[in-house]
N, C-alpha and C positions, 0 to 999 in steps of 0.2 A: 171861687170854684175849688171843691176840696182838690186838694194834689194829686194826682197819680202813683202809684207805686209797683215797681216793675218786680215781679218774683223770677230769680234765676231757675232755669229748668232743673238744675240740680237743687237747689232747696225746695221747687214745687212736691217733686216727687217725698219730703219727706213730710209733707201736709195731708199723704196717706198713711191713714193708722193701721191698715192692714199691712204694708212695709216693715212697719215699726219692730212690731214683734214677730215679722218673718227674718229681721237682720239678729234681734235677739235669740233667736231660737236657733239658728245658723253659729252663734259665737259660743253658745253652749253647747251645742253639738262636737263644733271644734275642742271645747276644751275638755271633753269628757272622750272626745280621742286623743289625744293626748297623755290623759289621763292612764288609757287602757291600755298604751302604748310603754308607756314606764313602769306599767304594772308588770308587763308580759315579759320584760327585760330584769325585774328584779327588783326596779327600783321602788323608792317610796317618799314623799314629798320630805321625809325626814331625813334621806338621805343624801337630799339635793342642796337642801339646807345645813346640815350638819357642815361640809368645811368649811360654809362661809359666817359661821358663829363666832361672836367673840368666845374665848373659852378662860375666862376668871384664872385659870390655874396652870397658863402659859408662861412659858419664861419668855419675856420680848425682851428687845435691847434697844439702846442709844448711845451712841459711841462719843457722840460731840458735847457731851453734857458732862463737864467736873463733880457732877453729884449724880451716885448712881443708887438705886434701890433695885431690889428683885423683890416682887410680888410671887409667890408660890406657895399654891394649896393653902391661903389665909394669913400667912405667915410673911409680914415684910420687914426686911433687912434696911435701913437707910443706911447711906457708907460716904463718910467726907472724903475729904482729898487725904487729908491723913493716911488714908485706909486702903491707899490704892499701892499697892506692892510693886509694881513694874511702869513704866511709860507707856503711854497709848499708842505711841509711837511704833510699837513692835507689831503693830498690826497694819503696818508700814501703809499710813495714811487713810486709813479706815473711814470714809466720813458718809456711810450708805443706809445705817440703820435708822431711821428716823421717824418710823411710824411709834415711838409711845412717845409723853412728854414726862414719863415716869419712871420707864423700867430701862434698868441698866443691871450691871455685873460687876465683880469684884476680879480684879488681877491679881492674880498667887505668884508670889515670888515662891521659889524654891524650898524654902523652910516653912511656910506656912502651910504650903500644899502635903507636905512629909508629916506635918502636925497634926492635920487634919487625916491621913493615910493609913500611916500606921496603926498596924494590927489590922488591917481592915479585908473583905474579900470582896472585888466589886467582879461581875458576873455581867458580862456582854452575850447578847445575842441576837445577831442581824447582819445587813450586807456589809462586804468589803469598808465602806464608808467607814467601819469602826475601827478594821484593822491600819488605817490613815489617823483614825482620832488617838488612839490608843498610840501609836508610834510619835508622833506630836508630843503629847501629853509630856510621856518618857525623853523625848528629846529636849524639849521648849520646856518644861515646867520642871519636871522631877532631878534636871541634871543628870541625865541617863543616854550623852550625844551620842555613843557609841553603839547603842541599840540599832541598824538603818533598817530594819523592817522587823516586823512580825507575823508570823503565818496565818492562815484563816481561823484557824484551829489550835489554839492552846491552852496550857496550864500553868501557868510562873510563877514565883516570887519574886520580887526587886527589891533592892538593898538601897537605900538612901547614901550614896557614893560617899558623903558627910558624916554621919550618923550610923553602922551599920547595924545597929540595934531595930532601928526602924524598919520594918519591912510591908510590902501590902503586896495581895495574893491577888493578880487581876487573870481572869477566866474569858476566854472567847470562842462562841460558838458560831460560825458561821451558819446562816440557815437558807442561803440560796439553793442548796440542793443536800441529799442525806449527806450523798457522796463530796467531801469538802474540793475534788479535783474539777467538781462541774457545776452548770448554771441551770434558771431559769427555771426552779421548782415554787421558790418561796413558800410559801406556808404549805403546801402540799408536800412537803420535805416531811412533816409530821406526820407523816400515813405511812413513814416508812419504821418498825419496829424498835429497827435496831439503832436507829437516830431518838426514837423516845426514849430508851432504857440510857441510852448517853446523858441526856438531858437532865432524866431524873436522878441516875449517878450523882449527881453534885448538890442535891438537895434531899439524899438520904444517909449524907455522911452523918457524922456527932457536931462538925459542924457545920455549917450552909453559909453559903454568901448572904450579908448582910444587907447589900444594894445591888438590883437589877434592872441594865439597861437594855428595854429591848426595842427593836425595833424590825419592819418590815414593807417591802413595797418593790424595788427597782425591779425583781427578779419576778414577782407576782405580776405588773405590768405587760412581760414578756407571757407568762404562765399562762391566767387566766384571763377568755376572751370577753367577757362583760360582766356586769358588776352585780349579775345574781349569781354565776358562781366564785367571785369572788367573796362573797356575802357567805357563801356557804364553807369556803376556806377558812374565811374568820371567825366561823363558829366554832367551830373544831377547833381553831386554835385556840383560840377562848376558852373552850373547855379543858381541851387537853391541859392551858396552865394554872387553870381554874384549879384541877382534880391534884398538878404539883403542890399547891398551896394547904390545900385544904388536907395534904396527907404532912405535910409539914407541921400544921397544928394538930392535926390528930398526934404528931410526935412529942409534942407541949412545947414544941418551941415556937420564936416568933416568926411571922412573916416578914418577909426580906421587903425593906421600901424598894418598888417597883416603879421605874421610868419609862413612859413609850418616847422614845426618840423618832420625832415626824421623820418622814423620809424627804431627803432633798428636793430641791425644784431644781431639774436634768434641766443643761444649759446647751447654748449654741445649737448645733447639728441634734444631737437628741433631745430637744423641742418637738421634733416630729416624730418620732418613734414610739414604740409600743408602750415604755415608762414617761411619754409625755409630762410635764406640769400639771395641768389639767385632770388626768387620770388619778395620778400622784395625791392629789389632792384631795380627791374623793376617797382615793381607795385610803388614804390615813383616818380619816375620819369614819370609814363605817369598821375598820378594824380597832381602832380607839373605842368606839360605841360599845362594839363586843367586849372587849377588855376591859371597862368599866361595869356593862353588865356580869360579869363574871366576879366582880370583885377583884379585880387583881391588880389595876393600876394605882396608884397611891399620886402621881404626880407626872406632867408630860413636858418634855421641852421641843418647843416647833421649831426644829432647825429645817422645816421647808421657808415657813416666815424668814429664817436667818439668811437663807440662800439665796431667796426669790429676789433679792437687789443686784444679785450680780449671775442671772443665768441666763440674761441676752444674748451672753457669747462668752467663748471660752478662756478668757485672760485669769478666771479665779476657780477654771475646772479644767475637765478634762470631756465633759459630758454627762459624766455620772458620777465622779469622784470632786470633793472638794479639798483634799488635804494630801493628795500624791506628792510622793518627796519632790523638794526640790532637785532643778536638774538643767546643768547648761548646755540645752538642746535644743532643737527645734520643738514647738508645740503643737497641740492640736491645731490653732487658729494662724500658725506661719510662724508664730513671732518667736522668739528665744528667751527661753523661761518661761515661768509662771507666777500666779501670787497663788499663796496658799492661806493667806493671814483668815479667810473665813472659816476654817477649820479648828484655827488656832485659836478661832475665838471662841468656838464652840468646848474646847477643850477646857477653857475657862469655864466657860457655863455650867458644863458638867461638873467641875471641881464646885460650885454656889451650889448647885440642887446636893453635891453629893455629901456637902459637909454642913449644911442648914438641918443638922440633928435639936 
């Protein structure tokens, strides 16, 4: 006697073909709301995918590897132990970067970083973050301890304390608001007149900075409330340094190699806040998109990737800053002190992209 075989009520029901392509017709409904829903907000599937792309012409690192290379814009450096100027150690037990089995960086001892400096104009422009990388730099690299901070806003020279022949002209513009006393404009700081004619200032002297790091995000986070008008922030920016560029060469000189510095991955307690991760993330990637549409970036270093290992919590920040002096005090997170060595490291990196001529 053939056997019996018992169909479960839930499979029975999928033995109707009229079901079938009522479940299908239901999932396509959903997805084309969805769809119309990220439209309405600004967004675009390009958009969503843009930060989570590899990007070819990132600087990544590996801290636990004797042999380091920097892959950047096509161009790769291999560098043996020979070549490593200072101990690893100074990044007082560094052992968190670990997503390449390829990309590392080069540590500049004192003299080589002068070497590489001299004569040079490098031109900042982004949040506070830089005014931390820039005083690091000058302290830990350049032999400059006596620097303890630097304003949001300047114009220097610096003297190679060894050498005084040596000099490099480093420029910083703070772009969180026109006004350098206040916050929370970020790119929309560029609509204000008298903050473009500053800007341009430095790129219609006889000479111009050579290399420009810019970068933007923490203060845009706070600014703009979703990412169609922040899309629309980035356009403008984009143009506005689109139009510096392109009057630079209308002058016959050349364009300045141009760096976007990703903005950090905000740790601890601002995890939840308006510059989220998350947001951070995004919003670097559709203002990257723009800047590359505009022609103006030349090469990017992801120091959100550099950060995102240590912004659980706040032992190597402060929430928004990675490089704040040291200081024997109580910290954000209770404890007394901090590390700053991710900063320090990033200072390095800066010195690979800035001197790979």
């Amino acid at each position: 006697m053939p056997e019996k075989v018992v169909i479960s009520p839930q499979w029975a029901l999928w033995s109707i073909p009229m079901l079938h392509w009522r479940v299908g017709l239901l999932t396509a409904l959903v997805l084309v709301g969805m769809v119309v829903v990220w439209s309405i907000d600004g967004c675009t599937v390009k958009n969503i995918i843009q930060a989570w792309r590899y990007q070819q012409d990132y600087l990544a690192v590996r801290s636990h590897t004797p042999d380091f290379t920097l892959p950047l814009h096509n161009l790769t450096f291999t560098l043996d132990k020979k070549d490593h100027s200072s101990p690893v150690d100074v990044w007082s037990g560094s052992n968190g970067w670990v997503y390449s089995t390829h990309c590392s960086f080069k540590l500049y001892s004192a003299e080589s970083a002068w070497n590489c400096l001299k004569n040079r104009w490098i031109f900042f422009w982004g949040d506070s973050n830089h005014v931390d990388t820039i005083r690091n730099m000058l302290n830990f690299v350049l032999d400059l301890p006596e620097i303890h901070a630097v304003p949001r806003r300047f114009d220097m020279n610096f003297s190679n304390p060894k050498e005084p022949s040596q000099t490099v002209r480093i420029t910083s513009i703070f772009n969180g608001h026109w006004n350098e006393t206040q916050n929370y404009l970020g790119l929309d700081s560029l609509r204000d007149e008298g903050f473009q004619d500053l800007l341009r200032k430095y790129f219609s002297e006889d000479t111009i900075p050579d290399t420009v790091i810019m970068n933007s995000g923490l203060h845009d986070g706070v600014h703009w409330r979703n990412i169609r008008a922040f899309s629309a922030g980035a356009d403008y920016a984009a143009s506005f340094w689109g139009d510096v560029m392109k009057a630079v060469r209308q002058r016959g000189l050349a364009w300045p190699r141009v760096f976007y510095r990703t903005t950090v991955a905000t740790g601890g307690y601002a995890r939840s806040l308006a510059f989220n991760p998350n947001k951070m993330e995004v919003f670097n990637g559709v203002l990257l998109e723009k800047l590359k549409q505009a022609g103006v970036v030349s090469g990017v270093i992801d120091n959100f990737d550099m950060t995102f290992p240590w912004h659980f919590d706040n032992r190597c920040n402060d929430g928004v800053h990675y490089g704040r002096a040291p200081a024997k005090m109580k910290w954000r997170d209770g404890e007394i002190g901090h590390q700053y060595f991710v900063d320090l490291m990033l200072a390095h990196v800066l010195l690979n992209a800035l001197c790979a001529r």
